[in-house]
N, C-alpha and C positions, 0 to 999 in steps of 0.2 A: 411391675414394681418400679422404684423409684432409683436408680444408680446414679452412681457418682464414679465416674473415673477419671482419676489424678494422671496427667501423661496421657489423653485423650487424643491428644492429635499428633502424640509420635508416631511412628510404625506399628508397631504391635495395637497400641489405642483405639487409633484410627480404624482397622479393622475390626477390632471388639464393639464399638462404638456403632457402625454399621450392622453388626449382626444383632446388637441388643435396638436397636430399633426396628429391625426387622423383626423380633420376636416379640413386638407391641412394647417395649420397656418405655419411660422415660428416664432421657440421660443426659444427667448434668457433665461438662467434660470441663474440668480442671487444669490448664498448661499456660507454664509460663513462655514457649514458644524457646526457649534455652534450644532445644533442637526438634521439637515440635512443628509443624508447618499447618496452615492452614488448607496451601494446598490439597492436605491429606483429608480434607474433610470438603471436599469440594460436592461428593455426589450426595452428603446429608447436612447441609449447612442450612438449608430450606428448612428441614425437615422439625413439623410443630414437636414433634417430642424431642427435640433437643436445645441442650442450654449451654452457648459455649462461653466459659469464664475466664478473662487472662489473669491467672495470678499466682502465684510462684506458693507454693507449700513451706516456705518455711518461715513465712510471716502468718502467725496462725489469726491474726485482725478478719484472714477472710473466709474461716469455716460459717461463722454466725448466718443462718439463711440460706448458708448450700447446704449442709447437712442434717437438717429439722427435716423429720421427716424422710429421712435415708432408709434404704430397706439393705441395698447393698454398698458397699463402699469397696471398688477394685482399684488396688492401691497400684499404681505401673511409673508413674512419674520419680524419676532418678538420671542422675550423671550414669548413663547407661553404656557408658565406651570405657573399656578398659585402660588402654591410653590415654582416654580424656581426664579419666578418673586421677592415673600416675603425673598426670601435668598440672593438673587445678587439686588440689589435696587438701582446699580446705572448701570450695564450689560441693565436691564428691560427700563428704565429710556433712556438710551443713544440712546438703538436700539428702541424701540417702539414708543417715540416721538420726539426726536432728527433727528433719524435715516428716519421717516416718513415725517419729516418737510424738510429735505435735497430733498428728494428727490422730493418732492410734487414743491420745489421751482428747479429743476432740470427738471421735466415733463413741466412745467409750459415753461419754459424759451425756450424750445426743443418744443412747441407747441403740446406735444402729446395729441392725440385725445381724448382720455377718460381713466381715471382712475379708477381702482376698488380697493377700499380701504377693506380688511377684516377684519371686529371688530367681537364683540364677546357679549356674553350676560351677560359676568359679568360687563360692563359697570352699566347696570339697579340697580346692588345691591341684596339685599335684595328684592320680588316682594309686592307690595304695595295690587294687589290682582292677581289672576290668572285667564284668560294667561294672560301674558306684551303682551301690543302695543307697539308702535313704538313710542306715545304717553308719555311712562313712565319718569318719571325722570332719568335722571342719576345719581344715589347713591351707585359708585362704591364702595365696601367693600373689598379690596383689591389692592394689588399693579399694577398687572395684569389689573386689571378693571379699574384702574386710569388713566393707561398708554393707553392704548385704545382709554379710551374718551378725553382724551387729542388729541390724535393722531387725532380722529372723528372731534372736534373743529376746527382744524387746519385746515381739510380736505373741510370744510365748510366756510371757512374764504376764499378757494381759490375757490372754485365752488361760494360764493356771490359776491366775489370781480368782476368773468368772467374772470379770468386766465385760470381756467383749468375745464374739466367738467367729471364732478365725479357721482359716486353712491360708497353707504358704507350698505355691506352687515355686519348685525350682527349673527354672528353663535352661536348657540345653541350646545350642548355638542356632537363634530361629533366623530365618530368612525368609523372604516373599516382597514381593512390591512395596516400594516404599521407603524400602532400608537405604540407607548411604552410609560412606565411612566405615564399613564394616567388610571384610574380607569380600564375601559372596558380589558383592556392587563394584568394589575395587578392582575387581579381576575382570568382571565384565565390562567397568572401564576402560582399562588397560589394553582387555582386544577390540573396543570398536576404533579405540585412539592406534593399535597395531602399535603398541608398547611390549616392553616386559614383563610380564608378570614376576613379581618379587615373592619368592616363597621364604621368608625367614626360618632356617634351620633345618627345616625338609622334614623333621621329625614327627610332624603331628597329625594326630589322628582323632578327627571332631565327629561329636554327634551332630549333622547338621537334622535342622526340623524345620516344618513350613510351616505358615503364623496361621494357616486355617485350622493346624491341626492345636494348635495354641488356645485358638479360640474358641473352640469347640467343646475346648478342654475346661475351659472357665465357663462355658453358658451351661455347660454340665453341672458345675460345682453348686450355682444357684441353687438356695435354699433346702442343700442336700446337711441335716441337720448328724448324719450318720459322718461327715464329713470335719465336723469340726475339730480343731486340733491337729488336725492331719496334717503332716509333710510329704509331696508327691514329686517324685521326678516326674517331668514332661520332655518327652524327647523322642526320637527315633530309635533310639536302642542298636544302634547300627555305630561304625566309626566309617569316617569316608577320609584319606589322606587327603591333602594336598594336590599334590600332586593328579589323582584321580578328579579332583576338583576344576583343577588349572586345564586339562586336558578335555573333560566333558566341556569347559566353557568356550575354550580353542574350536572345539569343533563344531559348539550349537550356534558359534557367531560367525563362523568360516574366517576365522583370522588367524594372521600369519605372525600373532606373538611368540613369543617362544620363552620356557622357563629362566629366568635368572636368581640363583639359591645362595642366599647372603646371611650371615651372621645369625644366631638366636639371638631374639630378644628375651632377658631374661622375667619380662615381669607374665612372660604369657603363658599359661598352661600349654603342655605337649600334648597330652593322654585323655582324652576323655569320652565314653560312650554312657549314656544312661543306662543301668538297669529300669526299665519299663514294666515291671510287674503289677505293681501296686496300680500306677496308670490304668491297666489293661483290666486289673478286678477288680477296681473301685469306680472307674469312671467307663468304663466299656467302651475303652477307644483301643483299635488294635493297631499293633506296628507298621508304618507303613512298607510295602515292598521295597521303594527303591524312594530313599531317603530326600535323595537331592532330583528326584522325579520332575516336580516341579522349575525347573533352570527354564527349560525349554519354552515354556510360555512367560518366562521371566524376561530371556533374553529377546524373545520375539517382539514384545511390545515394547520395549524400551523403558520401562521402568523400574 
């Protein structure tokens, strides 16, 4: 089939981008490099089924000739840091739902076959109990989360209308190679530097997930037509503190940091664990044992 992923050569991208050419795809990859790296595409930048595009989603000048011809369109390209999102608010704002609406009415217009739109779990908020369903309100607490479910509404305004046919995966807190600026990286920085780790508020309790199990979750979705419409949590279904975090990374790096526990920030979610049901009967991926399983070959290689 022919793909198009927006946000290709972020973290999550990057390795979507490699498994859908290992499964014979070709793939157009869409990134304005805003926090995209090429580095991330270093082992398929060769490679004849791929088409790497720099251009930023919210100038829609550059759908004409990427998307003629699209079978699927995975939508991932977004102001993806919640902090970055609270400090650039109108960057967040232009690309997350502007930048989703353009294109959603670009897909649509192009007849491509199915859409994969990636939200995220700070949509939910705050969790009302634990795990969230798919059920939960959306009580975005952040700008990040706002921008999402904005994006999600939008995404659903065009899957009810029968313009375009969609599923919107919400991700839960992924990690695996590649990531930066994002807790799991941070902390492993901090012990190879034999810093602090900073745990803001001590309170929290994350569904951490690995991006294999991310993306396995999407090459699943492909052309599953039982699918369209659908909202699915993707997550571990597990909550892992802080603290147990700070502690597993202490030990897999044998560094001699040591916790320091400073103020809450308030734009961050405290609570949150996926319910993974729907995951586990719709797309036959089961929970994995130990959530943050993966650190150990994280911290190993250095990346």
């Amino acid at each position: 089939m022919r793909t198009v992923v927006t946000g290709g050569a972020g973290f999550i991208g990057s390795h979507l981008a490699e498994k859908l050419l290992l499964a014979g795809h070709e793939v157009i990859i869409i990134d304005n490099f805003f926090r995209g790296l090429k580095s991330n595409l270093a082992g398929i930048l060769n490679h004849p089924g791929l088409r790497l595009v720099e251009a930023d989603i919210r100038e829609r000048s550059i759908w004409p000739g990427y998307l003629d011809g699209a079978d699927i369109v995975f939508h991932l390209a977004a102001q993806s840091n919640v902090l970055g999102a609270v400090h650039d608010l109108k960057y967040s704002f232009e690309t997350n739902v502007i930048g989703t609406f353009n294109l959603l009415e670009e897909c649509a217009a192009r007849k491509v076959r199915q859409f994969i739109f990636s939200s995220s779990r700070e949509v939910y908020g705050e969790a009302q109990e634990l795990p969230v369903t798919e059920q939960h309100p959306l009580l975005a607490k952040n700008a990040y989360g706002a921008s999402k479910a904005a994006g999600e509404l939008y995404v659903r305004v065009f899957q009810n209308s029968g313009q375009l046919n969609t599923v919107i995966f919400r991700l839960a807190n992924v990690y695996g190679r590649r990531d930066f600026n994002r807790v799991i990286p941070i902390f492993i920085d901090n012990c190879r530097k034999q810093e602090d780790i900073k745990i803001f508020g001590g309170e929290q309790v994350i569904d951490f997930v690995y991006v294999g199990l991310i993306t396995e979750a999407m090459i699943r979705a492909i052309g599953r037509d039982d699918l369209f419409g659908t909202v699915l949590n993707i997550g571990s279904g597990s909550g892992t503190t802080l603290y147990q975090l700070a502690d597993q990374i202490i030990r897999l790096t044998g560094s001699e940091s040591k916790i320091s526990v400073l103020p809450a920030r308030t734009v961050e979610v405290v609570r949150f664990v996926a319910d993974t049901t729907l995951m586990e009967q719709r797309l036959g991926i089961s929970r994995p044992e130990n959530p943050i399983g993966h650190l150990e070959e994280i911290t190993a290689d250095g990346e």
